[in-house]
C-alpha positions in Angstrom: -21.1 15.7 19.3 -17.7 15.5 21.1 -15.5 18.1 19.8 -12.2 16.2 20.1 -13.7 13.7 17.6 -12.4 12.6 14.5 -14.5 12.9 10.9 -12.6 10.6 8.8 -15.2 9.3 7.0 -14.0 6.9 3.9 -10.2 8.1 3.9 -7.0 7.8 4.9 -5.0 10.2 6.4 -1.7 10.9 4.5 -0.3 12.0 8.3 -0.6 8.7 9.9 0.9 6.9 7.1 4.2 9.5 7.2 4.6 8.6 10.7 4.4 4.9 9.8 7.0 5.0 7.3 10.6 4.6 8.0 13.1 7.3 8.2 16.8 7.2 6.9 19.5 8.6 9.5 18.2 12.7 8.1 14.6 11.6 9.7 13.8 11.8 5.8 11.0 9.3 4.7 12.8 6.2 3.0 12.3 6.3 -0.6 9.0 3.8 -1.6 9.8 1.4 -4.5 7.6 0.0 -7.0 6.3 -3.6 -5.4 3.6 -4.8 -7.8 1.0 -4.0 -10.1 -2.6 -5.6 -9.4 -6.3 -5.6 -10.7 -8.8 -4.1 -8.8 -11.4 -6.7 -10.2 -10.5 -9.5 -8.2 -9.5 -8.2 -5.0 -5.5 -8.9 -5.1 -4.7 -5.2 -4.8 -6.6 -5.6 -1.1 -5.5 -8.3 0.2 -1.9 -7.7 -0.5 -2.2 -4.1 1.4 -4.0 -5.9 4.1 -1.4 -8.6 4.3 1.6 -6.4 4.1 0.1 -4.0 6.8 -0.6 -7.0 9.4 3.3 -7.8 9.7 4.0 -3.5 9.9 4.8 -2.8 6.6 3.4 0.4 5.3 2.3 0.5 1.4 0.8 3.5 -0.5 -1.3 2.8 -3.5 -1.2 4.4 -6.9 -3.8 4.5 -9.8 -2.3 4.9 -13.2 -3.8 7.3 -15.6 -7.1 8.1 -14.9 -7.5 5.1 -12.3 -8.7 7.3 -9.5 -11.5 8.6 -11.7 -12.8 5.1 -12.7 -12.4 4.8 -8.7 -14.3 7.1 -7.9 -16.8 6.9 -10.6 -17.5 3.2 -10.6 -15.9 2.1 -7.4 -13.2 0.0 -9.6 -9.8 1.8 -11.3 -9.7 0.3 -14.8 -6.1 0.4 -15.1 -5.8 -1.7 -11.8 -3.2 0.2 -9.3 -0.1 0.0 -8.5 2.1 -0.8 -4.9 4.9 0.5 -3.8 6.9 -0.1 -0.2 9.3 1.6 1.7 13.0 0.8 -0.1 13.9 -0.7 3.7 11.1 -3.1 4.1 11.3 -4.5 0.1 13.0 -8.0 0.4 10.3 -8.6 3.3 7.4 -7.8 1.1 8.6 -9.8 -1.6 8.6 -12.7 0.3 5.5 -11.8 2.2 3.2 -11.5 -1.2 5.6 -14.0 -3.3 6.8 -16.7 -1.4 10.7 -17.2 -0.9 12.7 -19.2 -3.3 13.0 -22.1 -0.7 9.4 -22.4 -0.2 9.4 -23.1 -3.9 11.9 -25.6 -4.1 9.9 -27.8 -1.0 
């Protein structure tokens, strides 16, 4: 086996999303804000993450309460999980996942 290989099997590492995420002028990680709440049953919580990281805009995921259990466990987090974005890149994942107002209007 090549020793300069990776083992990253099933995960995510925390260090490539840090260098992903915006910095404020200190080179301090912008603060992530609260974007939406999903249901893991139906696949939303997926394609919103995949969506939001094909136009570069990182998201970290949160499972309430004991949601990361249940994940593990069953492969589904009961209480569904939670988005949040960088404070910077909000407005553009708001219209990304929502639509903009004049879209609506059409």
């Amino acid at each position: 086996m090549d020793e300069n290989a990776k083992l990253e099997w099933g995960r995510r590492l925390t260090g490539e999303l840090f260098e992903r995420w915006p910095k404020d002028e200190k080179g301090e990680p912008v603060e992530p804000v609260f974007l939406t709440h999903c249901k893991c049953l139906d696949m939303t919580d997926e394609m919103i993450v995949n969506l939001l990281e094909a136009y570069g805009i990182p998201c970290v995921r949160q499972y309430p309460n004991d949601g990361d259990f249940g994940r593990l466990i069953l492969g589904v987090s009961g209480p569904g999980v939670e988005i949040y974005v960088p404070k910077t890149m909000y407005e553009d994942a708001v219209n990304l996942t929502e639509g903009s107002a004049e879209y609506e209007e059409l």
